[in-house]
C-alpha positions as CSV (number, residue, x, y, z in Angstrom):
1,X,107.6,72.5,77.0
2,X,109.8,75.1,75.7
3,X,109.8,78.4,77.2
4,X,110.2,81.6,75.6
5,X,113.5,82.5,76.3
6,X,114.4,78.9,75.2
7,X,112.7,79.3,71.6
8,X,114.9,82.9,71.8
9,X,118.2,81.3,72.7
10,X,118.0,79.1,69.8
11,X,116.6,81.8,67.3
12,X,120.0,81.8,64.8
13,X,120.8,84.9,62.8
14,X,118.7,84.6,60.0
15,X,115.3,83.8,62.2
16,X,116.8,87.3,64.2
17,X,116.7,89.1,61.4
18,X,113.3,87.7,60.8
19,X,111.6,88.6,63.9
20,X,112.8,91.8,63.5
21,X,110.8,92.6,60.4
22,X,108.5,91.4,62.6
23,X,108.3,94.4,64.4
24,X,108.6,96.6,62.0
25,X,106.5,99.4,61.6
26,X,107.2,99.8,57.6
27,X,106.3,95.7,57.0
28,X,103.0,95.8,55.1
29,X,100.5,93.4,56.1
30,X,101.2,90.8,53.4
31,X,105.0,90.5,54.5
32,X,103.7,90.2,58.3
33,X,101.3,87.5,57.2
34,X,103.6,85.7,55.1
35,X,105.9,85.6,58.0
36,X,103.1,84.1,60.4
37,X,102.3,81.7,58.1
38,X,105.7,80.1,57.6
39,X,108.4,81.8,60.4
40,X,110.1,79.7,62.5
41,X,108.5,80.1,66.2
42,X,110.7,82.5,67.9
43,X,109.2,84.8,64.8
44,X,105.6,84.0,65.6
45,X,106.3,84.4,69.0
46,X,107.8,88.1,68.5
47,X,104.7,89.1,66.1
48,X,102.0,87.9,67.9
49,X,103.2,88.1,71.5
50,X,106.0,91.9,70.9
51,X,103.4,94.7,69.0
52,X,99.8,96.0,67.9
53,X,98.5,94.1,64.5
54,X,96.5,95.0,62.1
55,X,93.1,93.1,62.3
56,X,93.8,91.0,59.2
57,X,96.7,89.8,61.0
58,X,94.9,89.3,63.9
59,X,92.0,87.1,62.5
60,X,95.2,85.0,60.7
61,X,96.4,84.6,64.3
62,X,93.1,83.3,65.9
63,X,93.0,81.1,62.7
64,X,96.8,79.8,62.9
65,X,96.9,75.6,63.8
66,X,100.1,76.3,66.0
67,X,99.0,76.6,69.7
68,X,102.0,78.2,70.8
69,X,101.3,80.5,68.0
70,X,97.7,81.7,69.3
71,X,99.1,81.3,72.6
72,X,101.7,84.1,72.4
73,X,98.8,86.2,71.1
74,X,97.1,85.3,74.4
75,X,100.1,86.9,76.2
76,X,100.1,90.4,74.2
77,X,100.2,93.4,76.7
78,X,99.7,95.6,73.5
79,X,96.3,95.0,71.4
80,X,93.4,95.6,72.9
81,X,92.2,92.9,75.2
82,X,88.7,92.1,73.2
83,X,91.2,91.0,70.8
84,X,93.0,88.9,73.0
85,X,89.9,87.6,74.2
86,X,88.6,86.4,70.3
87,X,90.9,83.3,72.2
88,X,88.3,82.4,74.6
89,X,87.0,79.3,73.7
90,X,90.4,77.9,72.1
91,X,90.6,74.2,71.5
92,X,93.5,73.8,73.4
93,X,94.3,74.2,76.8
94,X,97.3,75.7,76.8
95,X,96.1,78.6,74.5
96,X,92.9,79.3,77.1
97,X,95.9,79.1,80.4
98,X,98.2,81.3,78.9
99,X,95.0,83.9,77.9
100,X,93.7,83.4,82.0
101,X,97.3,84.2,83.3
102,X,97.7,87.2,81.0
103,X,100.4,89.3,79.5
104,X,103.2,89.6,81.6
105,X,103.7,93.5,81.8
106,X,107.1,94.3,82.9
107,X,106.4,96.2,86.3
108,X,104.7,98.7,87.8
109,X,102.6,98.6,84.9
110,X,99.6,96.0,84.9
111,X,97.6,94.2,82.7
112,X,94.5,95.9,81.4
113,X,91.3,94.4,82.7
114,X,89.5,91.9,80.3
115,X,86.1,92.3,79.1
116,X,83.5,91.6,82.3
117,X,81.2,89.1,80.0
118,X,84.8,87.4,79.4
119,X,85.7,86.8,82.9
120,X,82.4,85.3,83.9
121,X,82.9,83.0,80.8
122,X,86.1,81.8,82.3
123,X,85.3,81.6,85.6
124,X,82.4,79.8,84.5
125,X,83.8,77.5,82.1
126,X,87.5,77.0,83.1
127,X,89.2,74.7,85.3
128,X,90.1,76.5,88.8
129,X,93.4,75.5,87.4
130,X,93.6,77.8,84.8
131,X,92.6,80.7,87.3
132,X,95.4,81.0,89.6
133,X,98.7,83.1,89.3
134,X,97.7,86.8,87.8
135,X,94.0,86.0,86.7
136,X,93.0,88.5,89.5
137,X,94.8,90.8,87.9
138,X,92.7,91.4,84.6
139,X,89.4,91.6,86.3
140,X,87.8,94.8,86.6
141,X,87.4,96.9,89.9
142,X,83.7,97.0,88.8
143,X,83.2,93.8,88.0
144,X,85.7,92.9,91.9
145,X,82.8,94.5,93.4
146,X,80.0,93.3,92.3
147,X,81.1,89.5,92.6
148,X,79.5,88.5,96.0
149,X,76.2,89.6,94.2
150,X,76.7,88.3,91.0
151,X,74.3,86.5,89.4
152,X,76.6,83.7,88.8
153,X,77.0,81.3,90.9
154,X,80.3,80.9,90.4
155,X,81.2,84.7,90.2
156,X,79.8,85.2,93.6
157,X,81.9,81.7,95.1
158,X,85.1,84.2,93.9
159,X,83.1,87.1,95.4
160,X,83.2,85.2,99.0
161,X,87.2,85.9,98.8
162,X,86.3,89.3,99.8
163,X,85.0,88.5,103.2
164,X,86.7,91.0,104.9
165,X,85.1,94.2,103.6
166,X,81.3,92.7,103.0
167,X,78.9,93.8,104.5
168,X,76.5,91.5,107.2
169,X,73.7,92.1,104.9
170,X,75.9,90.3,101.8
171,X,77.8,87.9,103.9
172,X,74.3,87.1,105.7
173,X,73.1,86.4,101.9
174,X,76.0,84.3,100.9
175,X,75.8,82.3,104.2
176,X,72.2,81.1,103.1
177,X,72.9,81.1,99.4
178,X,70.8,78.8,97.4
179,X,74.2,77.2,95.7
180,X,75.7,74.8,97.5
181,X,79.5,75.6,97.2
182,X,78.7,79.3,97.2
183,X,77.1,78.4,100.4
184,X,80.1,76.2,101.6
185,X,82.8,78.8,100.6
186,X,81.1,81.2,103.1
187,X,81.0,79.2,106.1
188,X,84.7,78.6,105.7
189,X,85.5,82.0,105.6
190,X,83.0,82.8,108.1
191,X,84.4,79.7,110.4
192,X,88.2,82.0,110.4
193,X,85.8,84.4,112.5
194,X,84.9,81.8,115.2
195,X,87.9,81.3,118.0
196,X,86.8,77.8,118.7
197,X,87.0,76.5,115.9
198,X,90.3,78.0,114.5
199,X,91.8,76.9,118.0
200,X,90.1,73.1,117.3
201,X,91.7,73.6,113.5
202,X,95.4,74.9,114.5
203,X,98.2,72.4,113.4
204,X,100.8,72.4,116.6
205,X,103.6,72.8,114.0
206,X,104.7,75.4,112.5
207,X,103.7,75.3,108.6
208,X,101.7,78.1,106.7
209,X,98.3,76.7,107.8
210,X,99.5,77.7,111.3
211,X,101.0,81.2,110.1
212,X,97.5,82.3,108.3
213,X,95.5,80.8,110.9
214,X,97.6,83.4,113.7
215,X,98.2,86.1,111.2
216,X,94.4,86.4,110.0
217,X,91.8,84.8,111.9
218,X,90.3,84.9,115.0
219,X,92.2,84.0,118.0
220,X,90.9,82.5,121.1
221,X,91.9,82.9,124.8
222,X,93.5,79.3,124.6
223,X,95.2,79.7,121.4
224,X,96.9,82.7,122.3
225,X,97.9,81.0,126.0
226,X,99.5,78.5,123.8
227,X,101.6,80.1,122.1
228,X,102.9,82.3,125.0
229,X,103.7,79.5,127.1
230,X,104.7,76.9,124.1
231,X,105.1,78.5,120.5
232,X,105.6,75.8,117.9
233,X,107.8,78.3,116.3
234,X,110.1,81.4,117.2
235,X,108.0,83.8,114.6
236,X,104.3,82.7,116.7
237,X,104.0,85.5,119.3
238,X,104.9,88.1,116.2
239,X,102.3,86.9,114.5
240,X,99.4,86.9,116.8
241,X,101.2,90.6,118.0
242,X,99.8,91.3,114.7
243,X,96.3,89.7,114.3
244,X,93.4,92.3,115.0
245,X,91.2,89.7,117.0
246,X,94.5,89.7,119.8
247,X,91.7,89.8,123.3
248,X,92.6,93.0,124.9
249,X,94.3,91.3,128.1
250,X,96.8,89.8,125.4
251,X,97.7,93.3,124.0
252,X,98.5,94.8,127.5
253,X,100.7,91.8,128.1
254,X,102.2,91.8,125.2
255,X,102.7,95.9,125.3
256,X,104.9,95.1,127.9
257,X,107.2,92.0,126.0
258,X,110.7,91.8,126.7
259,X,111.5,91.4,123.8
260,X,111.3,95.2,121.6
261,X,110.3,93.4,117.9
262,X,107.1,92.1,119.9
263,X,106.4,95.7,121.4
264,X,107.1,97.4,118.2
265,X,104.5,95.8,116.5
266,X,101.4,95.9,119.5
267,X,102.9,99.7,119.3
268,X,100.4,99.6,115.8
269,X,97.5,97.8,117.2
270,X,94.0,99.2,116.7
271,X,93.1,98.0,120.6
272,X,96.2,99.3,122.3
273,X,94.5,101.2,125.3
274,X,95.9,104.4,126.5
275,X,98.0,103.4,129.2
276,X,100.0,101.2,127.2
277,X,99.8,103.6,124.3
278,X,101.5,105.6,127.1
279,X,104.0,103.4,128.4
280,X,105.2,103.0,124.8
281,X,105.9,106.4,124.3
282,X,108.5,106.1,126.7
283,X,109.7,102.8,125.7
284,X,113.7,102.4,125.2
285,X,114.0,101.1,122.5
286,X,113.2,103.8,119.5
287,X,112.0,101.3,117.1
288,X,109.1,101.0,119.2
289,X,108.5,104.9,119.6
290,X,108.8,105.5,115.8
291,X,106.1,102.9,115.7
292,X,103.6,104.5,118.6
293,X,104.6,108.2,116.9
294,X,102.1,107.3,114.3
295,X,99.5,106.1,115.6
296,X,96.7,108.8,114.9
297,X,95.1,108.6,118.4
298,X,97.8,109.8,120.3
299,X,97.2,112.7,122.7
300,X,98.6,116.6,123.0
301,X,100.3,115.4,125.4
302,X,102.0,112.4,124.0
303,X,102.6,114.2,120.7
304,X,104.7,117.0,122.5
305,X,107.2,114.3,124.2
306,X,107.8,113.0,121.0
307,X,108.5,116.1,118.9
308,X,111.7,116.5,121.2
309,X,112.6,112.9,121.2
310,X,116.2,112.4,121.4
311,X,115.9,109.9,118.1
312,X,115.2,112.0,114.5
313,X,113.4,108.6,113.6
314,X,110.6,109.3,116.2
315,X,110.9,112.9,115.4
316,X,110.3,112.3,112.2
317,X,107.2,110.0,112.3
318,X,105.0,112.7,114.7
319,X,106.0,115.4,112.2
320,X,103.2,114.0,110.2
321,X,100.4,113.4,112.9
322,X,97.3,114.5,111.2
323,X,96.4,116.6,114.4
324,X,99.5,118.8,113.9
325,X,99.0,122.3,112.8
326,X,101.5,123.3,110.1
327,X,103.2,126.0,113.1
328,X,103.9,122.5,115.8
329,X,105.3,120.9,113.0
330,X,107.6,123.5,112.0
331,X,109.0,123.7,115.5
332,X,109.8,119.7,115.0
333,X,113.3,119.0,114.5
334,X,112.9,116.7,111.9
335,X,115.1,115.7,108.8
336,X,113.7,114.3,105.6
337,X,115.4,111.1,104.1
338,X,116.2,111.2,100.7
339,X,117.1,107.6,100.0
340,X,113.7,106.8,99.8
341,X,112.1,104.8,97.1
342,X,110.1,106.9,94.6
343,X,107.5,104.8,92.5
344,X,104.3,104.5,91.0
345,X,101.5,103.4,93.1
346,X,98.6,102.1,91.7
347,X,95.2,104.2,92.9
348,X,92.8,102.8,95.2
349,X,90.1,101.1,94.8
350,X,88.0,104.2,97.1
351,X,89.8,107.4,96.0
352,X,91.4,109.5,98.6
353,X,89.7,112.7,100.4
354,X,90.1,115.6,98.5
355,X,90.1,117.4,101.2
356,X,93.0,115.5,103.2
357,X,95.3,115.5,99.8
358,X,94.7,119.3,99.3
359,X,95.7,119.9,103.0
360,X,98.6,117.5,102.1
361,X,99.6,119.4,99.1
362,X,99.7,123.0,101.0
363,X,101.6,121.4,103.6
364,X,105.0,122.7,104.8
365,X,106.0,119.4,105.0
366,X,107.9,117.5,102.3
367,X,106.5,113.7,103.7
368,X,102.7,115.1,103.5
369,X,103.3,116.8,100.3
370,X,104.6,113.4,99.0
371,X,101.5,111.5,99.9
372,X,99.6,114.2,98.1
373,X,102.1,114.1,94.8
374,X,101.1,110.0,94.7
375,X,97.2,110.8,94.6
376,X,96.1,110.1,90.3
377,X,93.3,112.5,90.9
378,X,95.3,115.6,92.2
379,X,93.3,118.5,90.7
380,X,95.3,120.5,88.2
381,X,96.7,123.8,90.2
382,X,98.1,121.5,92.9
383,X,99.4,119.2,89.3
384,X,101.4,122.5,88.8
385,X,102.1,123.6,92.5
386,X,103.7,119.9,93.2
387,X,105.5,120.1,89.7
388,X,107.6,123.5,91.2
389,X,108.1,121.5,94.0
390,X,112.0,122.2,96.2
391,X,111.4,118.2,97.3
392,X,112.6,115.7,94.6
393,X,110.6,113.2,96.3
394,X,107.3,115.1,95.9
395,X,108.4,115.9,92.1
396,X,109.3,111.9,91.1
397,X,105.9,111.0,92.9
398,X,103.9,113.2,90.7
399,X,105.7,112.6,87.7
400,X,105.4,108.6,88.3
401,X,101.6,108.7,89.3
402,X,99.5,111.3,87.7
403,X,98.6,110.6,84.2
404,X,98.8,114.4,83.4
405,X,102.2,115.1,84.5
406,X,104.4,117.6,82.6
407,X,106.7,116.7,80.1
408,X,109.2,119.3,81.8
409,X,108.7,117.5,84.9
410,X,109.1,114.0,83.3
411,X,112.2,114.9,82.2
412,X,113.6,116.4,85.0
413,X,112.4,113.5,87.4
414,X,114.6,111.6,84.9
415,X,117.4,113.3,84.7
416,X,117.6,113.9,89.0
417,X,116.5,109.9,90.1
418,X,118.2,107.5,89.4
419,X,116.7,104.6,91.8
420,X,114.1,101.8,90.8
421,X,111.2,102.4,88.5
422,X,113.2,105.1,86.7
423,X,112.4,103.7,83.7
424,X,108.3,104.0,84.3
425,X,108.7,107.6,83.6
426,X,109.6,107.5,80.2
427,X,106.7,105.4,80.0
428,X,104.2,108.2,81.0
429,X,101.6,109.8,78.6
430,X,103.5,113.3,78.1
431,X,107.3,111.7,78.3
432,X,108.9,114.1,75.7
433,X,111.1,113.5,72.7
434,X,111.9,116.9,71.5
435,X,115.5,118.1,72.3
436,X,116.5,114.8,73.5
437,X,119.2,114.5,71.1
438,X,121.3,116.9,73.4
439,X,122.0,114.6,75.6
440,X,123.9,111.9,73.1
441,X,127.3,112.5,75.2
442,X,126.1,112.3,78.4
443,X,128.1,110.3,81.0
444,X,124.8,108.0,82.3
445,X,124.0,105.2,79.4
446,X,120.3,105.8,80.5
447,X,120.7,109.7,79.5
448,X,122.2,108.9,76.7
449,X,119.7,106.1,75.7
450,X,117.2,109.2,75.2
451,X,119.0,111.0,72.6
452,X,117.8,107.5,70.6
453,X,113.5,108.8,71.5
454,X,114.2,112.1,69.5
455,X,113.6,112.1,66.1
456,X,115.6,115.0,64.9
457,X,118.9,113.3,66.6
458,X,121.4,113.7,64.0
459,X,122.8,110.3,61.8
460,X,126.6,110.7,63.0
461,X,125.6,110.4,66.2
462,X,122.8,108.0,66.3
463,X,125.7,105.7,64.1
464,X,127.9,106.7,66.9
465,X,125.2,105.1,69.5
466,X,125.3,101.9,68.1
467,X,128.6,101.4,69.2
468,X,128.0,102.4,72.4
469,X,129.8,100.8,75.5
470,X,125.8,99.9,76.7
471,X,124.2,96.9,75.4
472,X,120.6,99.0,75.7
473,X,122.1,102.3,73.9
474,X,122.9,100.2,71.3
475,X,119.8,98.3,71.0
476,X,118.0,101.9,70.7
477,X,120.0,103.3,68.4
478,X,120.1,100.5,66.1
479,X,115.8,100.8,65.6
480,X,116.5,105.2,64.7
481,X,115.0,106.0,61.3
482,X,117.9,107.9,61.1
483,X,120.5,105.4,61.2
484,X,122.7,105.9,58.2
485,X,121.8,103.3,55.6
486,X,125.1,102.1,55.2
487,X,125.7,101.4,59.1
488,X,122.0,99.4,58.7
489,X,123.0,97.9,56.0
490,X,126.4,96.2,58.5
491,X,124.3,95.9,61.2
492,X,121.8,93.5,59.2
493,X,124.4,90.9,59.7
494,X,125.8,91.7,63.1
495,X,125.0,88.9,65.9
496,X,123.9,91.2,68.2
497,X,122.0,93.6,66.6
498,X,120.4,92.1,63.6
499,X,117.3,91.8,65.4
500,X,116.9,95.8,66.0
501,X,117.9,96.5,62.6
502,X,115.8,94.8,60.6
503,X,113.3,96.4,63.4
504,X,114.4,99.7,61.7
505,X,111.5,101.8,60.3
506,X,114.0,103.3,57.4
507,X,114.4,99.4,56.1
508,X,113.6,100.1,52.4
509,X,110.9,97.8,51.1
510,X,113.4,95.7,48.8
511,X,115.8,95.3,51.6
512,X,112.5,93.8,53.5
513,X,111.5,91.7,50.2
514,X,115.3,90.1,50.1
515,X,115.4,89.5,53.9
516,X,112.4,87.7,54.0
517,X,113.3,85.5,50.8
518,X,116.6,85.1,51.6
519,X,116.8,84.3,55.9
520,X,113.4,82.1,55.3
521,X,114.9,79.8,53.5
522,X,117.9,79.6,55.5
523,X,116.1,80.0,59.0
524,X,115.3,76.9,61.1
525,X,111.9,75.4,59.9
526,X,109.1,76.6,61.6
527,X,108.6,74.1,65.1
């Protein structure tokens, strides 16, 4: 089976060129049908899988007797997914796995959720097979929710995978549930709660069976006795360190573990009793007091021996304890780190308190005012308080998370961070283009790459782009309406930038008539 980057890698110049019009936004709909109906496959794959198309085109796709053809249609992160979804019923399995696993977005971004009536269909109609890998991903948070009461059968049997946060009244209902596998599903998951019989189902070897069963589910006396006097393997007594259902007797033992990785992580238990919670504040090793510093149960007294900790780490992490007032905090010696990572983070499913993130926001403290920066429903006078912001952390946060940021702030985020995700910002809604063009000379290639977004960049120096030392700045450039027509016209034939080029949206409609003749006769026939 060939993959995409196969059928690219043996695209020749000519089917380049082709794919190219492809994308064009000046290709009228007959050229883009007549090049669906008799491009080679690395030019179906670019117009179906690569833009928006106009509904004609679309209902030609759905109609094509290629299933790689429909199935790059299945994979479009761009059209709307009730388009995508015209695909549901598709004679051929391939088409209906590559619709289930979805469009692979190029991260942070994600997938937009599939009609609910379309998920049921497949969950009810597909092969389990088909619903692995990033399924999940394009269901709706509504539709997440409401699966252990579905109506469906087999949308609540997918709804028992929530087991965690269900209620007794739903996991009491699924428990007696009138379908058998529904019924079945939920006494497995409800046989992870009972210590017996995860102790009488452990295998005595290490494998992942053993690691979910002491990561995740309930741990009996015996099991627990086991692996402190035998582990099967060197990672056992982290794991169960970790595992909520640790009896009590085993977190004071373990609070006191030679071993500091061990007492680092009971330092975050949720049953860690006072007196341990005390030793551990005076633990040796600062790894472990970082850990105990932020645990949100921790007493005045506690909290003071830790704001003059010798170690800015633990200073640090009790800076932030919600019990604080913004005056003990300000006596903390504490230092903010600046080589932290500054990315989008996608909003939970129960939105944060309003309250906490206004607090947050008005905080003198840059951490607090950085969780507050990540929230998508920040109101808009703290949207423009946070946007001021002295922190660059706090001003990347916003600009990567709220869907109302500033274009002044997007670009400025841009211009100051330069670690991962700095690309999502030009993605946002209010990224700007105007004035762009000053920055043509600029020493970063990414800088540089956004003189190509303005659209009053002059020609001399988008031609100068395309001959930039960066493969990317190039690529940009080359797709500028303003692109002198006589570097487009060289650049037609070039090996590495044919493809953008005939992308161009200044291609004249002759020079897309020729191309189109011409390269589709001397393009490899269609597979």
């Amino acid at each position: 089976m060939r993959t995409p980057e196969r059928i690219w890698a043996d695209a020749d110049l000519p089917t380049r060129r082709l794919a190219g019009l492809a994308l064009n936004p000046s290709a009228p709909e007959s050229i883009l049908l007549q090049l669906l109906a008799v491009g080679p496959l690395a030019v179906r794959m670019v117009l179906c899988r690569d833009r928006i198309l106009p509904d004609a085109v679309v209902d030609a796709v759905i109609e094509h007797p290629d299933a790689y053809t429909r199935s790059f249609f299945a994979r479009n992160p761009y059209v709307d997914p009730a388009q995508r979804v015209r695909l549901l019923d598709d004679p051929d399995w391939f088409v209906r796995a590559h619709l289930a696993d979805g469009p692979r977005a190029a991260a942070p971004a994600s997938p937009r959720p599939l009609p609910d009536e379309a998920v049921v269909h497949m969950i009810s109609t597909y092969d389990d097979e088909f619903l692995g890998g990033f399924f999940y991903r394009q269901i709706s948070t509504g539709l997440r929710r409401s699966m252990p009461t579905h109506p469906v059968a087999k949308v609540r049997r997918w709804g028992v995978g929530r087991w965690t946060v269900l209620s007794a009244e739903t996991r009491a209902a699924l428990l007696s549930d009138p379908d058998d596998t529904v019924r079945e599903t939920a006494q497995r998951h409800a046989r992870h709660q009972d210590p017996a019989w995860v102790e009488s189902a452990l295998p005595d070897r290490p494998c992942h069976a053993r690691s979910d069963m002491l990561l995740h589910h309930a741990l009996s006396t015996g099991v627990v006795h086991s692996v402190l006097a035998s582990p099967a393997g060197e990672e056992d007594k982290a794991m169960i360190a970790v595992n909520p259902t640790l009896p009590p007797d085993a977190v004071v033992l373990l609070a006191a573990d030679p071993i500091p990785e061990i007492r680092s992580l009971i330092a975050q238990h949720a049953d860690l009793r006072p007196a341990e919670r005390r030793a551990l504040v005076g633990d040796p090793d600062p790894d472990v007091r970082t850990k105990v510093a932020y645990r949100a149960d921790l007493g005045p007294a506690e909290r003071r021996v830790l704001a003059t900790d010798p170690d800015p780490n633990v200073r640090l992490a009790v800076s932030v304890h919600p019990a604080l007032s913004e005056e003990e905090r300000d006596r903390i010696d504490y230092q903010v780190p600046m080589d932290h990572l500054f990315l989008f983070h996608p909003a939970p499913e129960v939105p944060r308190d309003p309250g906490t993130t206004r607090r947050n926001a008005l905080s003198n403290h840059p951490l607090l005012r950085r969780q507050a920066a990540r929230d998508h429903l920040l109101p808009p006078d703290l949207v423009v308080r946070l946007a001021a912001d002295d922190d660059l952390g706090v001003r990347v946060l916003l600009a990567q998370n709220h869907p109302d940021a500033p274009a002044p702030l997007l670009l400025r985020s841009f211009l100051e961070y330069t670690g991962p995700e700095r690309s999502h910002l030009t993605t946002r809604p209010n990224f700007p283009t105007d004035g762009l063009a000053a920055f043509a000379d600029h020493e970063d290639p990414e800088v540089r790459a956004l003189a190509t977004r303005d659209p009053e960049t002059e020609p001399e120096a988008i031609e100068r782009l395309t001959q930039d030392p960066d493969p990317d700045v190039r690529f940009a450039a080359t797709r500028h309406p303003n692109l002198p027509q006589s570097r487009l016209a060289v650049l037609l034939n070039d090996e590495e930038l044919a493809h953008p080029a005939a992308a161009n949206p200044a291609l004249d409609m002759d020079t897309i008539r020729r191309l189109v003749a011409t390269d589709g006769r001397q393009a490899r026939p269609p597979a």
